[in-house]
N, C-alpha and C positions, 0 to 999 in steps of 0.2 A: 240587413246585410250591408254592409263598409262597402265605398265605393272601391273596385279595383283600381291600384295604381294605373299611372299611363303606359308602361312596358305592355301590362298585362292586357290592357285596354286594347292598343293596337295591336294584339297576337289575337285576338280572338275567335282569328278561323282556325286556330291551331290548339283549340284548348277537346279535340277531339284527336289525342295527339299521338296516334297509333300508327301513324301515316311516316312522311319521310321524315331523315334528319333535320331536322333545327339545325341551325346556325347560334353557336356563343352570342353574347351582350356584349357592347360597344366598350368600348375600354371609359367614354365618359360616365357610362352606367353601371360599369362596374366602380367606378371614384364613388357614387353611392356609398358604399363599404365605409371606405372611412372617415362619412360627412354624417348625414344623414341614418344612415342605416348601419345598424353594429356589422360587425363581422360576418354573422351569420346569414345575416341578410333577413333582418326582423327590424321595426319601427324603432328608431331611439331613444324616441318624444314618449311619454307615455299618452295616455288618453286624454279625452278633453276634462272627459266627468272627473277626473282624478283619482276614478276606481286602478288606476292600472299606471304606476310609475314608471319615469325612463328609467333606460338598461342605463347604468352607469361603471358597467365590466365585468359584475356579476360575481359570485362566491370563488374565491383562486386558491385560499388557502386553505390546510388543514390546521386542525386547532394543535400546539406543540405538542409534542411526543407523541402524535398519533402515527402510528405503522399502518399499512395497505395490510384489510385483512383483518383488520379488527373493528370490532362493532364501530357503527359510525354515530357521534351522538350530534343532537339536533341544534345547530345554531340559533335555530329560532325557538327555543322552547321556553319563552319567556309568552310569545305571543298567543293572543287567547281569538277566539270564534268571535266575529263581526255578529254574523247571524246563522243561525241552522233553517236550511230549506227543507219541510214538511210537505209530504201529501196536504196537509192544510193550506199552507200560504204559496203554494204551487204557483198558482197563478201569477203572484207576483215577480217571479223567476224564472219563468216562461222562456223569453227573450232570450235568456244568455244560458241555454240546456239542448241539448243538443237532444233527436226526436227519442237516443235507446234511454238517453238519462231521464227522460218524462216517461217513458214505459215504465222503468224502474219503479217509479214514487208509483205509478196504477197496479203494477203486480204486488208490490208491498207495501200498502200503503200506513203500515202499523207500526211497521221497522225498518223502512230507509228512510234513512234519511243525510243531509252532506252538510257538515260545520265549514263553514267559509269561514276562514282566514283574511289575515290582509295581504296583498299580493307581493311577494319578493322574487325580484326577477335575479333569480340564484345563476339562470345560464350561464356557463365559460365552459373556453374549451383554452388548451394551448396555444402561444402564440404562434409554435410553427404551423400548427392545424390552420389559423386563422392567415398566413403567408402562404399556405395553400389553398385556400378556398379563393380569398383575392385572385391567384394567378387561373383555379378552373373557371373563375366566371367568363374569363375572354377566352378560354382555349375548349372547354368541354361540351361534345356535343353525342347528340341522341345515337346509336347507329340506328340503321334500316329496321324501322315498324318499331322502335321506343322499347325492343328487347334491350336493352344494353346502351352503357355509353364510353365514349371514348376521349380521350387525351384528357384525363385527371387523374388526380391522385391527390391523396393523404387529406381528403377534407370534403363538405358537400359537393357534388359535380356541380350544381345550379342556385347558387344563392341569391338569382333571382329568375325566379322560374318563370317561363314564358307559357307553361300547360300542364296537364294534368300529374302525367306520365315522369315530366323533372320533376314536379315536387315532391311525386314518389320515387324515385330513385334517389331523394336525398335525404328519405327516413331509411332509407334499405342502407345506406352508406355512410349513415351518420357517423360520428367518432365515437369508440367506445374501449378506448385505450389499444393496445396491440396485442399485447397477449394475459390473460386472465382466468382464472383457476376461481369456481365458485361449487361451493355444497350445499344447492337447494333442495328442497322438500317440494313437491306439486300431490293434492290432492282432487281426488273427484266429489264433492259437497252433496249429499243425497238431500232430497227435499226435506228431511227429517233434521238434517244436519248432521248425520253422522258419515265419518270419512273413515277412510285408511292412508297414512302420509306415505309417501314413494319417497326416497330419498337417494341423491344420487353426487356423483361430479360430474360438472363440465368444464372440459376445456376449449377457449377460442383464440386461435389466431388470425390474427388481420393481417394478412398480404398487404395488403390498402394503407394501410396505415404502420411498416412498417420503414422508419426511417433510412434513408440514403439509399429506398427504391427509386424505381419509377413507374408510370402504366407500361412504359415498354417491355416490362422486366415483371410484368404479372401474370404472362400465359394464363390469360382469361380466370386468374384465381381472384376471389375477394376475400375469402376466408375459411379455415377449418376449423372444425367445428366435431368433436368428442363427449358421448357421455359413457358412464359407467354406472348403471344401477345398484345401489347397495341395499337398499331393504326395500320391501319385506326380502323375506330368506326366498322365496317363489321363483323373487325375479333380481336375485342378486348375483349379478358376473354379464347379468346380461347387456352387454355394449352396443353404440351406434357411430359411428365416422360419418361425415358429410366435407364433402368438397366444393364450397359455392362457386360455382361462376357465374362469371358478370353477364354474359350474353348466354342464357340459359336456351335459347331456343338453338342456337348455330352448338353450342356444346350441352345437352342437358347437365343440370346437378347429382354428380355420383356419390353416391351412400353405401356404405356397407354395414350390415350388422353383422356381433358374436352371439350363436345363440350358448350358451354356456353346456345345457345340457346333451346337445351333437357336438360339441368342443370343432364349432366350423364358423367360420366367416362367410358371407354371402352377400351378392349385392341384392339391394334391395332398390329394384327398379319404379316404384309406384311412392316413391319419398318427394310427394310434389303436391299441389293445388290442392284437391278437395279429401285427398285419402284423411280419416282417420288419424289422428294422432296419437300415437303410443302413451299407453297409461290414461287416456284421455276420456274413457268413457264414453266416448263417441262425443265428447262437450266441446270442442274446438278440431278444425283440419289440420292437417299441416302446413297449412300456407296460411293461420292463423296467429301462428307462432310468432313473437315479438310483433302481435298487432296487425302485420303482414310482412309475406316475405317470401324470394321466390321470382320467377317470371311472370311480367304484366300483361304477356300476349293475352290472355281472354277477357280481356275485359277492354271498353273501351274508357277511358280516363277524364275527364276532366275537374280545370280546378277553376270552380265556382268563387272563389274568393275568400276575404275573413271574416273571421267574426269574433266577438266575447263571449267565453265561453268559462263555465265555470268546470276546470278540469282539476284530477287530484297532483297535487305538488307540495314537494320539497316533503314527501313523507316516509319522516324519519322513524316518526314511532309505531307505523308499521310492522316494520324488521328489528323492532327492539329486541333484546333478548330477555327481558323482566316479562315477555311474553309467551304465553306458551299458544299451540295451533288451535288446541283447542277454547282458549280466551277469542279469537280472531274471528275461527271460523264460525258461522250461524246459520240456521238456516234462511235461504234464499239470497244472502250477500253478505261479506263479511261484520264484522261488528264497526258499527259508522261511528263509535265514539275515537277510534283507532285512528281514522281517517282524515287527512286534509284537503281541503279544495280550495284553489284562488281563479282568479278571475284573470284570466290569460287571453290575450288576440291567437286564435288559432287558424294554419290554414285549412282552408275546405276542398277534399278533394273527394271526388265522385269516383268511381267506377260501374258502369254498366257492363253486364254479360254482353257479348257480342253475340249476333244470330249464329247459330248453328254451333258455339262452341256451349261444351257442358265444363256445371260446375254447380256444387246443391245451393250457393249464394247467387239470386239473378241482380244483386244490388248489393255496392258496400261504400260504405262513408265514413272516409277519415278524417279527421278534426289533429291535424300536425302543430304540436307546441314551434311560435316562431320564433325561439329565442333558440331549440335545440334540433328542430326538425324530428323530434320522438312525437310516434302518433300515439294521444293520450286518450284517444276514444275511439271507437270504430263502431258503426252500425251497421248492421246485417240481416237482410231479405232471403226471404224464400223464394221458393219459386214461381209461387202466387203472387210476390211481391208483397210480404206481410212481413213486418221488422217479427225478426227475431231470437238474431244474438248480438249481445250488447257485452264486447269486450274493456277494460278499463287496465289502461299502462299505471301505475303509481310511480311517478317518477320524483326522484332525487337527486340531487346537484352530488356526486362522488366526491369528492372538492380534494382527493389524495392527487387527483391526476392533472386536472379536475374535469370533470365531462358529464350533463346529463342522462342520465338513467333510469330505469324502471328497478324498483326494488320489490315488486309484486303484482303480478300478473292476471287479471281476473276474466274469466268468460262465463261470461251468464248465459243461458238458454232458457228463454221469459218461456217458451212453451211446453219445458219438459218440466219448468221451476226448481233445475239443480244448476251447479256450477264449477267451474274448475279453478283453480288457483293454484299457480307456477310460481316459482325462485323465491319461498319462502325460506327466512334464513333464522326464523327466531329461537330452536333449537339445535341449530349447525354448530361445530368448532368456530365461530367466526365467520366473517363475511366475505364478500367478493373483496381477493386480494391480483392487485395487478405489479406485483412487486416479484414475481417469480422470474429467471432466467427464461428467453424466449429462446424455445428448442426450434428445431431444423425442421422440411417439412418432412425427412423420414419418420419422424414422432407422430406424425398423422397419417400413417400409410393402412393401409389393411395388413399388412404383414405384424404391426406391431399392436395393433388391436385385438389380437387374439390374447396376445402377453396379458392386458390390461383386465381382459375381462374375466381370467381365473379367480375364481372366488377361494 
């Protein structure tokens, strides 16, 4: 484990951080930003061993004539696998896997396996995202018990996190354009390997990130958030709305669903923490969803520090389209030839259950890429305390906007031996396009979700 910087050093009664408001970083600590530490508030230097290069501004452009929305092809697909980590030479790789990624190689030890790459630190984000994150680091702070935070906008609240609880609120808030129209596929992976693909749209808009706001001008919204099922025939028409807000305990998160067949809209009050997630086979919660996401009140937080870690990035040929679901998917985890991993400083953030609050996870452990604040790993206990779901973000640099991203979404369940896989895009019309006119928030109401969800 990397020694924690001195910010974090000195916070350290506060890395249990469920307690009161924090107080922003010094305006000499936020100069950080533009000396030392990139924008985001990640190391600039790379590593000593030279496994892990400096940021030097990271992937900005799209290759010419490329449109938002259409496949995205692989900047780096010249580069070839350093080495492929085996159940075999396990051991030697130990250090830099985090505990679900060494379950992985024990539950499959015949067929997982993760091709390492050389590391490109692809992170970017805009520069007005990066003119906002500079002014949330002296202005942004926790409200009461680290539900919520206040006076920021348009960029992480905390790029440099003083506990557990900032670091998580600045993977919940990370940049991920403003408003975006995508037609993924999520299936449920039976141990056998055979699936049924759910295909659908979603749409999201970011309050947060929409230009010439402010936080005072966000009535507690972060973002809406629309899908629409289109196949199978079973569950086509059938719709969901969600309304995030920021301080989810003082306002919970309102949901509505269309069921198509009562042709009724209803809310749906249990769209939080540990329920079930739709389509999901009971393989991830809903506050599983993008890794995590949601209100932190049950849990208590801390951020343990960095580490190198080999997570998957810049995977582009994932979401190819010369791919079809069934090339991908395989039994017990997807097809690892597909797959990329490099060797990333991530942060490490704890959650423990708090006494008396329930939730079927009593232990969760996020591994946040520090170039994008996207959590690329997360491990998950029981109630016993026995690892056992091992979610994995695939993230790719969008480079149309440009902003890091997940391009495929995986959760493993080491004890059921199945697993789910979300926002696959290799048989879609094209990919996530963020190039759509940003509609109003009547486009997200319940009244017009009934419209959407007529099949």
């Amino acid at each position: 484990m990397r020694h924690l910087p001195a910010l974090i050093v000195a916070s350290a009664a506060l890395v249990l951080c469920t307690g009161s408001a924090v107080a922003a970083v010094s305006a000499s600590e936020a100069g950080k930003l533009h000396t030392t530490l990139t924008p985001m508030g990640a190391e600039k230097a790379g590593n000593a061993a030279g496994t892990i290069p400096a940021w030097t501004g990271g992937l900005t452009q799209a290759p010419a004539g490329y449109k938002s929305g259409q496949y995205r092809s692989d900047p780096f697909s010249a580069d070839k696998p350093l080495f492929t980590i085996t159940k075999a030479n396990l051991e030697q790789y130990k250090a830099n896997l985090t505990a679900g990624e060494i379950a992985l190689f024990n539950t499959y030890p015949d067929t997982f396996k993760m091709p390492v790459y050389p590391t490109r630190r692809s992170g970017s984000a805009p520069q007005w995202v990066y003119d906002n994150i500079f002014k949330n680091a002296t202005s942004a702070r926790l409200v009461e018990g680290g539900v919520g935070f206040a006076d920021a906008f348009g960029g992480v609240p905390f790029p440099l996190p003083q506990n557990g609880v900032e670091a998580l609120w600045n993977h919940v808030a990370r940049y991920r354009g403003t408003f975006l129209v995508r037609n993924p596929a999520e299936a449920a992976v039976q141990r056998d390997g055979s699936f049924t693909p759910v295909t659908s749209q979603y749409q999201m808009l970011s309050r947060y990130y929409q230009q010439g706001s402010s936080f005072d001008k966000l009535n507690n919204t972060l973002f809406y958030y629309q899908t629409v099922t289109k196949s199978p025939a079973r569950l086509a028409g059938t719709a969901s709305l969600v309304r995030e807000t920021l301080d989810q305990v003082t306002e919970p998160r309102q949901a509505w669903t269309y069921n198509p067949g009562q042709r009724r809209v209803r809310r749906a009050p249990l769209f939080a923490y540990d329920t079930p997630g739709s389509s999901s086979d009971g393989l991830r919660t809903i506050d599983d969803l993008d890794m995590f996401n949601g209100a932190p009140d049950r849990y208590d937080w801390t951020l343990v520090g960095k580490r190198e870690i080999y997570i998957p990035y810049n995977n582009y040929k994932t979401s190819s389209p010369e791919l079809k679901y069934q090339d991908l998917l395989k039994p017990g985890h997807i097809d690892p030839q597909y797959a990329r991993y490099e060797l990333h400083r991530v942060w490490v953030v704890e959650g423990k259950l708090k006494p008396g609050a329930r939730h079927v996870y009593s232990r969760r452990t996020l591994y946040l890429d520090e170039d994008s604040w996207s959590a690329a790993v997360v491990d998950q206990y029981d109630g016993r305390g026995e690892l056992w779901r091992v979610s994995m973000a695939y993230l790719s640099n969008l480079y149309d906007l440009p902003t890091t991203m997940s391009v495929l979404d995986v959760y493993h369940d080491l004890q059921s031996r199945r697993y789910m896989v979300q926002l696959m895009e290799n048989e879609a019309q094209g990919s996530i396009d963020f190039s759509q006119p940003v509609p109003d928030d009547e486009f997200f109401s319940p009244a017009a979700l009934r419209a959407r969800g007529v099949r």
